[in-house]
N, C-alpha and C positions, 0 to 999 in steps of 0.2 A: 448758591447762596451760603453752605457752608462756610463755617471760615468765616464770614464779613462781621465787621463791627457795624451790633445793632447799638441806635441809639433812642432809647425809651425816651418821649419828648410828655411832659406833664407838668403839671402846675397849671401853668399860665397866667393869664391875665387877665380872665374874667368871674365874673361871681360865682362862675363853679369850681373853682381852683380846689376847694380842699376835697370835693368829690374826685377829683382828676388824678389827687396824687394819690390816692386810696389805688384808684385802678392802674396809674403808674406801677406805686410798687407792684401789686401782684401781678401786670404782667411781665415786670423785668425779674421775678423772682419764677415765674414760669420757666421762661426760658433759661436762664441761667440753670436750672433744675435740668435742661435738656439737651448741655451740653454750649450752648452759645456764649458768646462775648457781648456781654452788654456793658452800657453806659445810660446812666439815669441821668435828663436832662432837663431842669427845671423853666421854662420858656419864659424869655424873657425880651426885652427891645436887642437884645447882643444875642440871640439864637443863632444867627448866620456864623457868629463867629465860632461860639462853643461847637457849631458841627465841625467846623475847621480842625480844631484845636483838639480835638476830641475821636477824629480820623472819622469821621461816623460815616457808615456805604449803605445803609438801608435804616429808612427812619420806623419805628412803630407809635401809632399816634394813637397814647391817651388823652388826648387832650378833649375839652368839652367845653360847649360855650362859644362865643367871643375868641376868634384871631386863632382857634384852635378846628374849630368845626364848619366856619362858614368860608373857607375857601383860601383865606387869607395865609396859612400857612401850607398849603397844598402847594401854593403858587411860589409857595419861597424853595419846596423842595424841585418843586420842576425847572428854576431859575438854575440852582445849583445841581441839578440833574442826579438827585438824591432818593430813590427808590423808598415810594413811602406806601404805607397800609389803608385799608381803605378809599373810599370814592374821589373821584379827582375834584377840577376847581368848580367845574360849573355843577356838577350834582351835589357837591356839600354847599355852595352858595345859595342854589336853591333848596336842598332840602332843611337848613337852616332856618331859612327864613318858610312863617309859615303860609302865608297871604300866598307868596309866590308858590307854595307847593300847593296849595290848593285850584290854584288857579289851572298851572300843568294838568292836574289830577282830573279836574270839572267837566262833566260831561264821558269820562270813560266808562264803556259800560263794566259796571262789578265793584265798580269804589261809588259809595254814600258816602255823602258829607253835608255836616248841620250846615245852617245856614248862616250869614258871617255878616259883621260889617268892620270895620279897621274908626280909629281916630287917634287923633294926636291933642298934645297941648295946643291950645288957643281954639279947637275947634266946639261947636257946640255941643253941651250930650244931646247926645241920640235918643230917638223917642224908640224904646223897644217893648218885645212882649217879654217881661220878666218869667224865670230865671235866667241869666244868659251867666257864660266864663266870660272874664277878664285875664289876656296873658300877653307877653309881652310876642311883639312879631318875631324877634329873632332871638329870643332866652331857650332855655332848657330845665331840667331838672325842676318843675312846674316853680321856679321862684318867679313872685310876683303875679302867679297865678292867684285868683280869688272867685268865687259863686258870689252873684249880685243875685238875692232875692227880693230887694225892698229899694225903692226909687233911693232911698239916700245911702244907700250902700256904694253907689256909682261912682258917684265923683271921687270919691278916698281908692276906690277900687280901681277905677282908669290910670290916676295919679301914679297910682305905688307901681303898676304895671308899667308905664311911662317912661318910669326914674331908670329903665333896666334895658330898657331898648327904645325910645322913641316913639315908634308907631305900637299900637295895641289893637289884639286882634278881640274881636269879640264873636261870640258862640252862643250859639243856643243851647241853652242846656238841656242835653238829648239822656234820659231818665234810664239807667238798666247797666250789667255788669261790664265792668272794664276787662279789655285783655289786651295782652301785645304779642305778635308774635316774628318773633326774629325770622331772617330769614340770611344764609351765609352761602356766599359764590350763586345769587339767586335762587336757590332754594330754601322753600319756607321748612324751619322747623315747629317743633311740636308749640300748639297754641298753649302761654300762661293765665292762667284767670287770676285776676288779680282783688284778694277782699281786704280793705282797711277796718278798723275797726271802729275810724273815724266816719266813714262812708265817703269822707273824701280824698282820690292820692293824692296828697300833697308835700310840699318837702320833708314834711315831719314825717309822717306815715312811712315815706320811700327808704328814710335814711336814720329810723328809727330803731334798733330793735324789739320788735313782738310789738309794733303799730300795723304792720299789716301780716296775713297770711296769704302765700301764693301756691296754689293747685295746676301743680303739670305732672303730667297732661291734665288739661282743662276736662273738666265735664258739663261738657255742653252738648247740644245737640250736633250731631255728625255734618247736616246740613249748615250750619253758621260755624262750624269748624273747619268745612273745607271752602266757604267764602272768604272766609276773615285770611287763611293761606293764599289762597288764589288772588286777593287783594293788595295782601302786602308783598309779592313775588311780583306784581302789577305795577305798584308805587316803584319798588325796588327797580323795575325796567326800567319803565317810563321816564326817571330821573336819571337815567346813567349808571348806577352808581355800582361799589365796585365793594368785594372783601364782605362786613357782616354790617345788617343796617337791621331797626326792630321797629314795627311800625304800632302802634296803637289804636283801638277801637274803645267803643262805647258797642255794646250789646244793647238793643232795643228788643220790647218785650214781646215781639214779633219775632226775635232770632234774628233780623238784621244786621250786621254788622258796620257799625257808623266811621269813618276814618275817621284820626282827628291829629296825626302827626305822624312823621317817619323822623325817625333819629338815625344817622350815618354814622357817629362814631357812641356807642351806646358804651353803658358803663363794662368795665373788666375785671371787677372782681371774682373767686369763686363761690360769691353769692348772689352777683346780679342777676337781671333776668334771664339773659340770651345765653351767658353758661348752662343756667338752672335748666333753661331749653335742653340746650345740647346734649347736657350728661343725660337725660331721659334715651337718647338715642345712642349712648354709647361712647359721647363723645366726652374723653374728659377737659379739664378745663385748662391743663399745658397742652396737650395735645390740639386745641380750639385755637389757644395763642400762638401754637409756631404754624398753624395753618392759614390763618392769616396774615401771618408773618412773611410765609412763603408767597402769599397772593400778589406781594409786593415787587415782584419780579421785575415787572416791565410796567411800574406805572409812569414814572418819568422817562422811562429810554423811549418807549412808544410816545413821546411826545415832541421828543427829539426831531 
């Protein structure tokens, strides 16, 4: 791996683009720190070509959202047999999209999960037991997420979820502390607890400064610290998936730990979560990116 031109793929082309290029930079500014050859490439309908034009021999994929995370750019590097980071086509297709990862997930024993219904434009609302989420099936970065406490919260709240992916997943709102815990080459690292001070994470909170405070290591009870690992190294199987993925819970006031989504390419900065993880254990946060980097080995050659 030495030697090869990386090329750092970001931007893109969905609603999380200016999240993506955040983590762009700082992981081609990682590795350039470490000695590598990089190229910063911002994704666009000409992607095929800039790898071309660009010599690129292993891809690192910040990309988030939309044509970056749900499989569609996986499949362009295994086309051009281009050595890319993280999980292949069919585990970021499905762990994208969330209906589908639930469904996988349903029934294993050690993963909870609220309880759910999906709708689209032109279908009726749904007669539910309020409070439920609204979120989009195949979004990210909780955009176009909303809490429906009051019957006419609904319809504006399905809409706006809608506008962003199509189908919208709906959630029972399962009451008690969020945590996410990464988990990289399938092992789970240390669990974050996550406090807004909104009480709810939403994009503002996530990508606010001093809108939330995060606790890693978590302090939680040892028992729902070693379920909430053991579940998300479970998801992490179960799907395929490959490099570092960070799955998410609700804590219920039982200690339960509720799934509620796996992210295969989660953010990369040296502030997001699954750094903030790692450096608890040691790991810092160029040394996280060129290990992932290196994970990259054989994911198109073995497909060959």
């Amino acid at each position: 791996m030495r030697g090869k031109r990386v090329g750092v793929l970001q931007g893109g082309m969905s609603a999380e683009r200016g999240v993506s290029l955040k983590s762009g930079h700082a992981v081609a500014d990682a590795l350039r720190g470490r000695g590598w050859d990089v190229v910063e490439i911002d994704v666009g309908p000409d992607v095929p070509a800039r790898l071309v034009a660009e010599r690129v021999e292993v891809v690192w994929l910040a990309l988030h959202g939309r044509f970056g995370e749900d499989g569609c750019i996986q499949g362009l590097c295994e086309i051009m047999r281009i050595p890319y980071t993280g999980s292949g086509v069919r585990a970021s297709a499905v762990g994208m999209d969330k209906v589908a990862t639930k469904r996988t997930l349903a029934g294993l024993p050690g993963i909870v999960l609220a309880s759910d219904a999906t709708w689209r434009f032109g279908d009726p609302l749904p007669t539910l037991a309020l409070p439920v989420i609204c979120k989009p099936v195949g979004g990210g970065s909780t955009l176009g997420t909303a809490r429906v406490d009051q019957p006419d919260q609904l319809r504006p709240a399905l809409e706006a979820a809608a506008t962003l992916g199509g189908e919208v997943l709906i959630e029972s709102f399962v009451t008690g502390e969020e945590i996410t815990v990464p988990v990289i080459d399938g092992k789970a690292l240390p669990v974050v607890r996550i406090v807004p001070d909104s009480g709810f994470f939403d994009f503002e909170a996530k990508y606010t400064k001093g809108k939330t405070n995060y606790e890693v290591p978590a302090s939680i009870a040892p028992e729902t610290w070693a379920q909430a690992q053991a579940a998300a190294e479970l998801a992490h199987r179960t799907l395929g998936c490959q490099g570092l993925t960070r799955s998410d819970f609700i804590v219920r006031s039982d200690g339960t730990p509720v799934f509620l989504e796996i992210n295969t390419l989660p953010g990369m900065t040296a502030t997001s979560l699954s750094p903030m993880s790692a450096a608890t254990v040691g790991i810092p946060f160029a040394e996280l990116v060129e290990r992932i980097l290196l994970g990259a080995t054989m994911q198109a050659v073995e497909a060959s």
